[in-house]
N, C-alpha and C positions, 0 to 999 in steps of 0.2 A: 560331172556335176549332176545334181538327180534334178529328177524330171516332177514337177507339179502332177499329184494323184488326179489316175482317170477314172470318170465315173461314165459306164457306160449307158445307165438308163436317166443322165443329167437332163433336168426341164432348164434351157439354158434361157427360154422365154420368163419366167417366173421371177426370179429376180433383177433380172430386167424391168419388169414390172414394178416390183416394188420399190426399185430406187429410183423410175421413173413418179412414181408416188409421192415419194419422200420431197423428193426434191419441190415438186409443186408445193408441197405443204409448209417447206421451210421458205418461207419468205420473210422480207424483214429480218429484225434482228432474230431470227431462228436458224440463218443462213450457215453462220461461222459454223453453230453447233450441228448440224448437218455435214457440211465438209470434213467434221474431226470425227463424227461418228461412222461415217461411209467412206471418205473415203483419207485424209491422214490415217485416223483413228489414234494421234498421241495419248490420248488422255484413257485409254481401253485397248492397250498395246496386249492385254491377253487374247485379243480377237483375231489379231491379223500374225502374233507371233509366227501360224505354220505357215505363211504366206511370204515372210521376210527371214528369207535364205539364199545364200547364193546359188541358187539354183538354175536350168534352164528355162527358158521361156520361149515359145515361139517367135522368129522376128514377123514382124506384121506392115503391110503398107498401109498407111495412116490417110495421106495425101495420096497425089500422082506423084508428088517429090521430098515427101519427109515419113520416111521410116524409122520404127523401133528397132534396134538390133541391139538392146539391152539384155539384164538378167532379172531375175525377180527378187532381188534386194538393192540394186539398183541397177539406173537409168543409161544409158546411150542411145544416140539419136544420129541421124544421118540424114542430109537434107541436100539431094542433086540440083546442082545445078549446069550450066552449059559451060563452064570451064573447072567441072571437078565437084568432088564431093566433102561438105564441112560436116562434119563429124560432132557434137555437141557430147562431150566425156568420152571418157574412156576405159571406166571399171576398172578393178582394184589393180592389176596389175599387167604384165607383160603376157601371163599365160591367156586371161581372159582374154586379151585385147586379141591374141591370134588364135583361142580354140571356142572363142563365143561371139567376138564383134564379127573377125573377118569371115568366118561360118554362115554369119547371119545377114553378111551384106550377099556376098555369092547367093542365099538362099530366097533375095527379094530383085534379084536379076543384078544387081550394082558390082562392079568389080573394088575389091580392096586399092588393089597399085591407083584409084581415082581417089582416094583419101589427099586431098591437099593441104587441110586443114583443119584444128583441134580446137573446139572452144571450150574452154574449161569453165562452165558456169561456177564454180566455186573449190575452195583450195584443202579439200577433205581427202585424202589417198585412195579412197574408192571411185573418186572422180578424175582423178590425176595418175591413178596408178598405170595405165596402158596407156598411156601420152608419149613417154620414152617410146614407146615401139614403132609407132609411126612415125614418129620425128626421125627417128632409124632410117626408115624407107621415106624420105624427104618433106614427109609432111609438116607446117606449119604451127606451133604451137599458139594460142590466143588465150590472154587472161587479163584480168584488170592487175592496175598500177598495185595495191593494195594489197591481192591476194596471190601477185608475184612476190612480193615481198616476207611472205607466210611459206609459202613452197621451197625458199630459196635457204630458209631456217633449219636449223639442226634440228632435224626429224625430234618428235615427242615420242614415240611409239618404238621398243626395237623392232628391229628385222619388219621396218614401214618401206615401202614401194619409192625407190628413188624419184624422186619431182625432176619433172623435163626441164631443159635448159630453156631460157627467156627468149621467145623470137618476135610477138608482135606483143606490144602493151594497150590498152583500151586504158587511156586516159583524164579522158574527158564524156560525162553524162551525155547522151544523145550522140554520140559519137557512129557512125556510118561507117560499111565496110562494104565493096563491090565484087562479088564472087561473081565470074560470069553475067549471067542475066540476073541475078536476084540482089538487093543490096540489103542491109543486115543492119540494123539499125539498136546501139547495144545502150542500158540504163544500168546506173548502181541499184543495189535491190539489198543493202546489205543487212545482216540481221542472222542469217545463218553464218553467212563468215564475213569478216570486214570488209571483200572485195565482191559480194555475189553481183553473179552480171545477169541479168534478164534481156532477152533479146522482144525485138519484132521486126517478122519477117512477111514475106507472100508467096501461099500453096495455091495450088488448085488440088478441085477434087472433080475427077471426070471432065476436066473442062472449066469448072466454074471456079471464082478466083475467090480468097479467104486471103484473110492475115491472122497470123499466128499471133498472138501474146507468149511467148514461152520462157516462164516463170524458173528463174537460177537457181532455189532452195527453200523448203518450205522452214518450219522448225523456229521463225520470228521470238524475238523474247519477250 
């Protein structure tokens, strides 16, 4: 997979700046159009096209226990907790899932065989395609009622990424799940796909405790 262009003399301060700028300026209803211009961008998709590729991306530690070990056209996430580690996607397929996830969890100290379980925030192939591979090596699959029932459909697409087999359903809005120490508290959010699940959870950072809002799919109609 290629690697996002390096620029050696990058002012990495600068635009930082400015979109710390932007942001203060969009207030009110200024806000949406701020969020599509920086950082979706649907509506000026010739901006961000060389940005949205399967390509590599650094995996990054976020939290003390929720890391990026995604690609740069989509998302995967991994959130430690004291009896295993839940997984949030799994990128388009089987190769990703073991030459980009598990690379990326090894490379933020976390061992892959602690993969216990899969949450699928929504039922798109790029998000479900490396779901089979851990479910391989024991891991748990998670999705809502709805968007099991989309996965489990005669593929739209040929030669699409076989969809995991059904292990845990999220049936109910508000619905709670206990991973070790951290409990996971999952909502409908649908709009990208009939079944998006939006979680909230709790990180810390250095010590100091947060809750995550972590949003299933943007793309709403």
């Amino acid at each position: 997979w290629p690697k996002p262009a390096e620029f050696p003399n990058e002012d990495k301060e600068a635009p930082t700046e400015h979109f710390r700028k932007a942001r203060e300026y969009a207030v009110g209803d200024l806000f949406t159009d701020f969020t599509l211009r920086c950082i979706t961008d649907p509506k000026y998709r010739g901006r961000v096209n060389a940005e949205q590729y399967d390509g590599i991306l650094a995996p990054t530690k976020v939290f003390d226990n929720f890391y990026y070990v995604g690609q740069m056209s989509v998302a995967s996430w991994a959130l430690k907790t004291s009896d295993g580690i839940v997984l949030f996607d799994a990128l388009n397929n089987e190769a990703e899932a073991r030459e980009i996830i598990v690379p990326g969890l090894i490379a933020v100290g976390l061992d892959p065989k602690d993969v216990k379980w899969v949450v699928l925030t929504h039922s798109h192939g790029d998000h479900y395609g490396g779901a089979p591979y851990f479910q391989n090596l024991g891991a748990k699959v998670i999705s809502s009622d709805l968007d099991w029932k989309v996965m489990e459909a005669p593929p739209r697409r040929p030669n699409a990424a076989p969809a995991p087999t059904c292990d845990i359903t999220i049936s109910d809005d508000g619905q709670t799940m206990t991973f070790g120490d951290t409990e996971v508290t999952f909502y409908f959010t649908p709009g990208h796909t009939v079944g998006t699940l939006s979680t909230i959870f709790p990180v810390t950072d250095r010590g100091t405790k947060h809750l995550v809002g972590f949003y299933g799919g943007v793309g709403l109609p």
